[in-house]
C-alpha positions as CSV (number, residue, x, y, z in Angstrom):
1,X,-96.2,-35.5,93.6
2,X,-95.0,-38.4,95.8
3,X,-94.0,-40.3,92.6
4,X,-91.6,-37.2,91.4
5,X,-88.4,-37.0,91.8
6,X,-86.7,-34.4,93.5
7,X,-85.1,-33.3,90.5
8,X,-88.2,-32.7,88.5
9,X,-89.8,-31.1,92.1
10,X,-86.7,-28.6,92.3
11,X,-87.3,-27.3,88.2
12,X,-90.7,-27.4,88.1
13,X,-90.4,-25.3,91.7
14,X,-87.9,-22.8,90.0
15,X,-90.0,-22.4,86.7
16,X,-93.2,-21.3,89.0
17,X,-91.2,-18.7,90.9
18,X,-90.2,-17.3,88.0
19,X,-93.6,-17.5,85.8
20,X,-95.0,-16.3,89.1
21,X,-92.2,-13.2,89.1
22,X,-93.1,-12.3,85.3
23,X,-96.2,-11.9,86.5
24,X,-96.0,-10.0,89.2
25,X,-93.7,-8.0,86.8
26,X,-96.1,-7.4,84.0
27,X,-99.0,-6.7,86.3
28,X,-97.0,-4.0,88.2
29,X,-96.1,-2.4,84.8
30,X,-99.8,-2.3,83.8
31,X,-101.1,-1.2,87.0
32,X,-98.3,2.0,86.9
33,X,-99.1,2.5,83.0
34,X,-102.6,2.9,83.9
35,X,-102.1,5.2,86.8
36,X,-100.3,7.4,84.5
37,X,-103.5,7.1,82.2
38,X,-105.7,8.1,85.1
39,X,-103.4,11.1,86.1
40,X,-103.5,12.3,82.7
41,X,-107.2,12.2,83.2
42,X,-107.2,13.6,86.6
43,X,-105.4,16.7,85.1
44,X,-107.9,17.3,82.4
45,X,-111.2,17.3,84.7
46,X,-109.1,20.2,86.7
47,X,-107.9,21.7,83.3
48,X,-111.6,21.6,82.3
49,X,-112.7,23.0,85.9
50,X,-110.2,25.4,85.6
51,X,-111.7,26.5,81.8
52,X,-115.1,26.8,82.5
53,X,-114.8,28.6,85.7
54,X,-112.8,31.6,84.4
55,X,-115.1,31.3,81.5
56,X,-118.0,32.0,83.5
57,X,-116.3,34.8,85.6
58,X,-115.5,36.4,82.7
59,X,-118.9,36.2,80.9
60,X,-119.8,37.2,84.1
61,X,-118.3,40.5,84.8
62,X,-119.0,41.0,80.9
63,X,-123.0,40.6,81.2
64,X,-122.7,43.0,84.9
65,X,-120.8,45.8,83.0
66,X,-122.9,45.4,79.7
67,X,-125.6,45.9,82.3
68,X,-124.2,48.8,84.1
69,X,-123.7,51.0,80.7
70,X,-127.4,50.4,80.0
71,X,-129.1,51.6,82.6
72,X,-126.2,54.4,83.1
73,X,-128.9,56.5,80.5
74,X,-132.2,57.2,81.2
75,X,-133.2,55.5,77.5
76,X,-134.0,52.3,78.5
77,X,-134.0,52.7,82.4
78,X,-137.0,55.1,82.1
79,X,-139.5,53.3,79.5
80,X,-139.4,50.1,82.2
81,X,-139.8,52.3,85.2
82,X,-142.8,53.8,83.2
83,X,-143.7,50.5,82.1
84,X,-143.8,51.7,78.3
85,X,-143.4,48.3,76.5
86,X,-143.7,50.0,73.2
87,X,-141.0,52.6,73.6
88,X,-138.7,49.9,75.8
89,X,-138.7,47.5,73.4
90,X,-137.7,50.3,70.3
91,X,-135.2,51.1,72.7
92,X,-133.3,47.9,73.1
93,X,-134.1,46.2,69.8
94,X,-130.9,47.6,67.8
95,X,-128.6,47.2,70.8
96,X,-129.7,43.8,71.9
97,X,-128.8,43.1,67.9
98,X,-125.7,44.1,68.0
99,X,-124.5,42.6,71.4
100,X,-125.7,39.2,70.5
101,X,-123.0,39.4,67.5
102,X,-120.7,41.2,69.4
103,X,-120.6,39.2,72.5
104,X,-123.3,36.4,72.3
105,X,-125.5,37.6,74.5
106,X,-128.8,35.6,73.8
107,X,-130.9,36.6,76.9
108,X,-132.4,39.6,77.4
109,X,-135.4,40.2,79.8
110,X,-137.3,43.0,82.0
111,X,-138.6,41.6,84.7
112,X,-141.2,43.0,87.4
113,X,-141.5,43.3,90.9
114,X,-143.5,40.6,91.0
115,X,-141.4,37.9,88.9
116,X,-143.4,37.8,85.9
117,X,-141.8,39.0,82.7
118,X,-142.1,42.4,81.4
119,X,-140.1,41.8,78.2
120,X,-138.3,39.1,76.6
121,X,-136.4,40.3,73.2
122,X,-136.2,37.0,72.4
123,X,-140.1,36.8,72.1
124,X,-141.7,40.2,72.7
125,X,-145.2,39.0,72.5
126,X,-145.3,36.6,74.9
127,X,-145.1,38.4,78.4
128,X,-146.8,38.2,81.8
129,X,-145.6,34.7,82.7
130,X,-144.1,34.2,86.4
131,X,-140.4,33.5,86.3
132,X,-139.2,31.4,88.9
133,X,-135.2,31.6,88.6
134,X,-133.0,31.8,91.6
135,X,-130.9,34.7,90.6
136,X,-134.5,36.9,89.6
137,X,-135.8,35.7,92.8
138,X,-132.4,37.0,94.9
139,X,-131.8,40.2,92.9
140,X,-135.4,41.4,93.7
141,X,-135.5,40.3,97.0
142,X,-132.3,41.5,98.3
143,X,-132.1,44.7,95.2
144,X,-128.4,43.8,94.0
145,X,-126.6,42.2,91.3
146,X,-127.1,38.4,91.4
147,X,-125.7,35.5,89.2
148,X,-125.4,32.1,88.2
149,X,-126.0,29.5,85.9
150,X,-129.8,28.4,84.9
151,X,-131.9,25.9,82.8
152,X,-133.2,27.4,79.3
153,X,-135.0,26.0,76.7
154,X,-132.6,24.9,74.7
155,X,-129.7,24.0,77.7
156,X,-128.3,26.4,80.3
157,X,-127.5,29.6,80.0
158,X,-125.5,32.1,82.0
159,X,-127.6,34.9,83.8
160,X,-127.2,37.8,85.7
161,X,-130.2,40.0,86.8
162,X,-129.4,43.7,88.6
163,X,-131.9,45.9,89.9
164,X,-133.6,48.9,88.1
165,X,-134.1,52.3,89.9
166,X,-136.1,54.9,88.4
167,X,-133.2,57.2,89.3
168,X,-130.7,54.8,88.6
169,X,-129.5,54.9,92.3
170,X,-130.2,52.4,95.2
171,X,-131.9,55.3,96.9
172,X,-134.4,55.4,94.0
173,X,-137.9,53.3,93.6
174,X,-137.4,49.4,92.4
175,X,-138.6,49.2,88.7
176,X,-137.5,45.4,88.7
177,X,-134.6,43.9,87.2
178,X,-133.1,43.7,83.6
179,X,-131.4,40.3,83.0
180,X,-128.8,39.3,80.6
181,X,-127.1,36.2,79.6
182,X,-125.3,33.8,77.2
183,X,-125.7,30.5,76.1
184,X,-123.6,28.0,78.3
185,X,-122.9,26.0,75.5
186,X,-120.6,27.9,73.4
187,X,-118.3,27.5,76.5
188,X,-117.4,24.2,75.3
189,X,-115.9,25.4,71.9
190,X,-113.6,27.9,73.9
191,X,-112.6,25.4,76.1
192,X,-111.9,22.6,73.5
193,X,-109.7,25.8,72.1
194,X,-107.5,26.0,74.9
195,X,-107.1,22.6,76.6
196,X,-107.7,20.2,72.9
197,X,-109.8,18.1,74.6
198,X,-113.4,17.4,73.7
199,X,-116.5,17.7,75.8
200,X,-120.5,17.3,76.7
201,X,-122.8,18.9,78.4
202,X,-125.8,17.2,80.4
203,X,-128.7,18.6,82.9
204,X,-130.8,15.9,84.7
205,X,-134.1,14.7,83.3
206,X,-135.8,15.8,87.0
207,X,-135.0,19.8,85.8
208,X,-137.0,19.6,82.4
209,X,-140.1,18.7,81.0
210,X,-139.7,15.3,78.4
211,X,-142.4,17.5,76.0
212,X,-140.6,20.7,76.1
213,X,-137.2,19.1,75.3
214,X,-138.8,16.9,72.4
215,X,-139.9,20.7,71.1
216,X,-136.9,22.1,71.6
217,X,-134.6,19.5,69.6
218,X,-136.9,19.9,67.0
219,X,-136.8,23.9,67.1
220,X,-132.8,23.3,66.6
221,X,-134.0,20.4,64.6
222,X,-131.5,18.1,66.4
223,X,-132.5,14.4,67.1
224,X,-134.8,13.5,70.4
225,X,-132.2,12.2,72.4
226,X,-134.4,11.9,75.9
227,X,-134.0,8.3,75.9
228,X,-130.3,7.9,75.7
229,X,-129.6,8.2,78.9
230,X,-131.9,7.2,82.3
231,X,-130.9,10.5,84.3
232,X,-129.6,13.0,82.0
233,X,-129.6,14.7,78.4
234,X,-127.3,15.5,76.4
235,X,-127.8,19.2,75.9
236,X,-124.6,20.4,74.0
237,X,-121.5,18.7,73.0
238,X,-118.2,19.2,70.5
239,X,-118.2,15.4,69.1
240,X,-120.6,13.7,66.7
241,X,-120.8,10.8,68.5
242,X,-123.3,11.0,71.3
243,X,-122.3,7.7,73.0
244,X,-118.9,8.9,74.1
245,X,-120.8,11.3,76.7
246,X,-122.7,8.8,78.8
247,X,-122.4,8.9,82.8
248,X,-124.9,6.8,83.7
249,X,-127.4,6.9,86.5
250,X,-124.7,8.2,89.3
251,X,-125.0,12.0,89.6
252,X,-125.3,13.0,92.8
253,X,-122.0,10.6,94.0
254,X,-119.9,12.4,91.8
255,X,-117.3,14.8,93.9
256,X,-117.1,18.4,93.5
257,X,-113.9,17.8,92.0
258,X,-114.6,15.2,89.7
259,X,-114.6,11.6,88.3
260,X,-112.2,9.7,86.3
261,X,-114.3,7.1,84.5
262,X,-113.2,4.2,82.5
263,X,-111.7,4.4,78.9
264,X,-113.5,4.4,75.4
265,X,-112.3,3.2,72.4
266,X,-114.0,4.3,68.9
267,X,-112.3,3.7,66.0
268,X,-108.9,4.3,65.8
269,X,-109.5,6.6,69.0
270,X,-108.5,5.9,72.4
271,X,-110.6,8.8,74.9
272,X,-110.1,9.0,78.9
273,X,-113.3,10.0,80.5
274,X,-114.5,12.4,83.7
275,X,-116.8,14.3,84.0
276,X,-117.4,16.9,87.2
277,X,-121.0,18.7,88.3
278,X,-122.3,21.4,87.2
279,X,-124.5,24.2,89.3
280,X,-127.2,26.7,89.0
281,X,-127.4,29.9,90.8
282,X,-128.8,28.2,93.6
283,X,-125.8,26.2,93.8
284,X,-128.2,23.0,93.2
285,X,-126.5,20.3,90.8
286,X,-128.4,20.4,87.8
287,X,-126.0,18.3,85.4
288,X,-122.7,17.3,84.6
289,X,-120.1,18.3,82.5
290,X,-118.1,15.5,80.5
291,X,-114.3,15.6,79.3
292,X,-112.7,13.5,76.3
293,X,-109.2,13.3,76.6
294,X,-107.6,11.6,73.6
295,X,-104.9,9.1,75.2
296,X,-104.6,7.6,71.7
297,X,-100.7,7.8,71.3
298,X,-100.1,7.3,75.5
299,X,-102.4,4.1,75.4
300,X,-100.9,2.6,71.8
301,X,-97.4,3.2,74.0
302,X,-98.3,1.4,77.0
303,X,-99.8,-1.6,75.0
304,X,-96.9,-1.5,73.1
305,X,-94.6,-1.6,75.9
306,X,-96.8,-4.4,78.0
307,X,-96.0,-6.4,74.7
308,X,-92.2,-5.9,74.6
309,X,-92.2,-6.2,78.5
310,X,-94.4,-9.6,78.2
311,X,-92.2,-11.0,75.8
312,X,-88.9,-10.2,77.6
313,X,-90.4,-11.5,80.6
314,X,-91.2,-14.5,79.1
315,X,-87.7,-14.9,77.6
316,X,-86.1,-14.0,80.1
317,X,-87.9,-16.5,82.5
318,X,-86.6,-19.4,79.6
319,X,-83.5,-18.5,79.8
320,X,-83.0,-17.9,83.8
321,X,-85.2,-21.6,83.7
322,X,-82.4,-23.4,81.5
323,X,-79.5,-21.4,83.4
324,X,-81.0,-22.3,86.5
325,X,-81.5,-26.1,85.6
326,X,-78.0,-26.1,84.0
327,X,-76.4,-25.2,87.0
328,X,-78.7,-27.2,89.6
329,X,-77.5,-30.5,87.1
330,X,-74.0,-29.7,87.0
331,X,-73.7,-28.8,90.8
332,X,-75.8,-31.6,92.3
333,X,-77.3,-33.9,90.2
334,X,-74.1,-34.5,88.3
335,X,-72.5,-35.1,91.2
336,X,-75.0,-37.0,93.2
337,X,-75.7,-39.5,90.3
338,X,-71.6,-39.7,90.1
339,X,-72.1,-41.0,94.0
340,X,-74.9,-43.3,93.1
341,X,-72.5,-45.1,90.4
342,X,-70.2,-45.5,93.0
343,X,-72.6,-46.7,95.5
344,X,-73.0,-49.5,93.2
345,X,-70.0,-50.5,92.3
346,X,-68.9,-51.1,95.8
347,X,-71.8,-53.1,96.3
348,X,-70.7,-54.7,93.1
349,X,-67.8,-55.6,95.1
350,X,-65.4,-52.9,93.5
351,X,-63.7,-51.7,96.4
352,X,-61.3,-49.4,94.8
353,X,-63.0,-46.6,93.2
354,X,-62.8,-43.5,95.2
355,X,-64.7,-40.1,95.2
356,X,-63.0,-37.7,94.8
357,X,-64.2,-34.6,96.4
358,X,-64.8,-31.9,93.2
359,X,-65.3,-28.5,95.2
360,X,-65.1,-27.2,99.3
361,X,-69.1,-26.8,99.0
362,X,-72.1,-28.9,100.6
363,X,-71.6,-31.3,98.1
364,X,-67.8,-31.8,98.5
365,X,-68.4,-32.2,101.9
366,X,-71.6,-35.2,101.0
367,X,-68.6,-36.6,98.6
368,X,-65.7,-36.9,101.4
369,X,-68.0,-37.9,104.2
370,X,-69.3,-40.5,101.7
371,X,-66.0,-41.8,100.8
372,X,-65.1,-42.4,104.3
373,X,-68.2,-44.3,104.8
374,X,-67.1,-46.1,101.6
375,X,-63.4,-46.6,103.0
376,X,-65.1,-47.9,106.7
377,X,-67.6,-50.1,104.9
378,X,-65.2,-51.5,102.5
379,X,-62.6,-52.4,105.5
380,X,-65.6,-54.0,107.4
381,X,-66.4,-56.6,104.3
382,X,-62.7,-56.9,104.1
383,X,-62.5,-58.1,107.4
384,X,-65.8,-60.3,106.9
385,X,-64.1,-61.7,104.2
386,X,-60.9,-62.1,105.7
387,X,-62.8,-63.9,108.5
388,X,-64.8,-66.2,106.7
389,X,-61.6,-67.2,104.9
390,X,-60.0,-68.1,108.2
391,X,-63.2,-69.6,109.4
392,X,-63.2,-72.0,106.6
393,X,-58.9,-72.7,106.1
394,X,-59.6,-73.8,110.0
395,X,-63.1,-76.1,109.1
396,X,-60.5,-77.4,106.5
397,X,-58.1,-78.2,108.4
398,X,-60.1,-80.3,111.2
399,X,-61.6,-82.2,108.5
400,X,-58.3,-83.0,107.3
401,X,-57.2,-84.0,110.9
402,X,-60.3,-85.9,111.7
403,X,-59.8,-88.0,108.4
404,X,-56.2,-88.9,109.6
405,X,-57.6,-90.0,113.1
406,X,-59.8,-92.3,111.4
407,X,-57.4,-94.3,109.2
């Protein structure tokens, strides 16, 4: 560096600061064009929060007041209290039929005092085994209406148990509870309905049993997809491609309101990711719920525009270089290499070229102080000279005078 001259120093100085400026530039344009990515993300996790919630409230207060109107009669109210499995199940068979095409109810048990099931529509020979769900437990135990979501065979489903009386009054003897509910999964079609976005549903590996899952994929006859993940399966989902839905190990550090994870790519498709938790009746976290936003258009835009800003940065930091030099040459270097030339020549022994100063700047005032120092030095060698002339027409002279002596 040493070596350089100050001229090469001063560009090479003014071509960094501006190469560093681009930079900065470009890196502050792709860090606010991918905020705007992640708050288009952030809004479809609480869009999707926002879905499924009133989705459940709604199946909700559907499965309650389907419950209510069926134990309003004594028809099915007084085979349970009986205990008539026979009768109970002739009972409920046609309207269990037509509310699972009418409002996709899927679930459908009797339940004793004791937990164990009385009568599952869905399989009314097996009965007898203990069930061990939350909301059974709570609406037994505390004889009102209790709700949530819970871990089926085949994914989770929504459930809400409410206590039987014989009389159909809370003053009246606890037959059990009769339990309704609908399959979780079909909430992801309604919600892909009214936000466009695409989504997956997982429950942790530590809530099921690998055997019963490899049986239940092959009731659907779906693939076995246990190992896909380490900590969770993929239980429903509205895209064909599995691998757009994986979260990884990290459940339990997700926050109540969500994760924006990073940004897929798949063919010509450009997805946001986040997923948020999802809770049984308990309010445990059994799973998580993943969102696909497509940011195809928004991300082709923002590489498009980190192009065009990239190349005008890079233009423009030519241009202001070349400006930048042009000016520095014409202003100093011009000008202090016109002072060099003269420099010389009055060492040369011109003594009559003067600078002229060209402007009132810093320069100007290097180029008059310079010519006065010309001016003085020039009058001291004049003088030298003027000396030495007189110093040697006197030598002469006594030479002259002691050569006269001598003759």
């Amino acid at each position: 560096m040493r070596s350089l001259s100050i001229k090469t120093k001063l560009v090479a100085s003014v071509v960094f600061c501006l190469v560093a400026g681009g930079l900065v530039t470009a890196w502050a344009i792709d860090r606010s064009s991918r905020r705007s990515l992640d708050l288009l993300t952030e809004q479809s996790i609480r869009n999707a929060i926002a879905s499924f919630n009133n989705l459940e409230r709604g199946d909700v207060r559907m499965l309650d007041a389907t419950i209510q109107a069926l134990l309003a009669s004594d028809s099915l109210r007084l085979p349970f209290a009986a205990k008539d499995r026979p009768t109970l199940l002739a009972r409920s068979t046609p309207q269990y039929d037509q509310f699972k095409r009418a409002f996709g109810i899927t679930n459908w048990n009797y339940l004793d005092l004791d937990s164990t099931n009385f009568l599952r529509m869905t399989e009314p020979a097996v009965f007898g085994d203990k069930i061990t769900r939350y909301n059974v437990a709570q609406c037994l135990s505390k004889r009102s209406v209790s709700s949530g979501l819970g871990l089926g065979n085949h994914g989770f489903a929504l459930r809400v148990a409410e206590p039987v009386f014989d009389t159909g009054k809370p003053d009246g003897k606890l037959a059990g509870c009769l339990e309704l509910g609908t399959e979780v999964g079909r909430f992801l079609e309604d919600m892909k309905q009214q936000t466009g976005d695409e989504f997956g549903m997982t429950i942790r590996k530590d809530k099921l049993e690998e055997a019963k899952w490899a049986k239940s994929r092959a009731f659907l006859k779906q693939r076995n997809n246990w190992a896909d993940q380490p900590a969770v399966v993929l239980a429903k989902n509205t895209l064909d491609d599995q691998a757009l839905f994986a979260v990884g190990d990290s459940i339990d550090s997700v926050p109540e309101t969500g994760r924006n994870l990073r940004l897929l790519e798949t063919g010509s498709t450009v997805y946001s990711r986040g997923v948020f938790p999802l809770h049984d009746a308990s309010g445990g976290r059994v799973g998580l719920l993943v969102v696909l936003h497509d940011v195809t258009q928004v991300y082709r835009e923002m590489k498009t525009t980190m192009r065009l800003a990239g190349l005008t940065i890079a233009g423009l930091t030519v241009l202001l270089s070349l400006a930048l030099i042009v000016v520095i040459e014409r202003l100093v270097f011009r000008r202090l290499d016109q002072i060099t030339r003269t420099a010389k020549r009055v060492v040369g022994g011109d003594y009559t070229t003067a600078i002229v100063p060209s402007t009132q700047d810093e320069i100007g005032s290097f180029e008059s102080l310079f010519d006065q120092f010309r001016v003085v030095f020039v009058n001291v060698v004049q003088e030298v000279e003027a000396r030495n002339r007189l110093d040697g027409e006197g030598s002469a002279a006594s030479r002259q005078q002691e050569d006269r002596s001598g003759e």
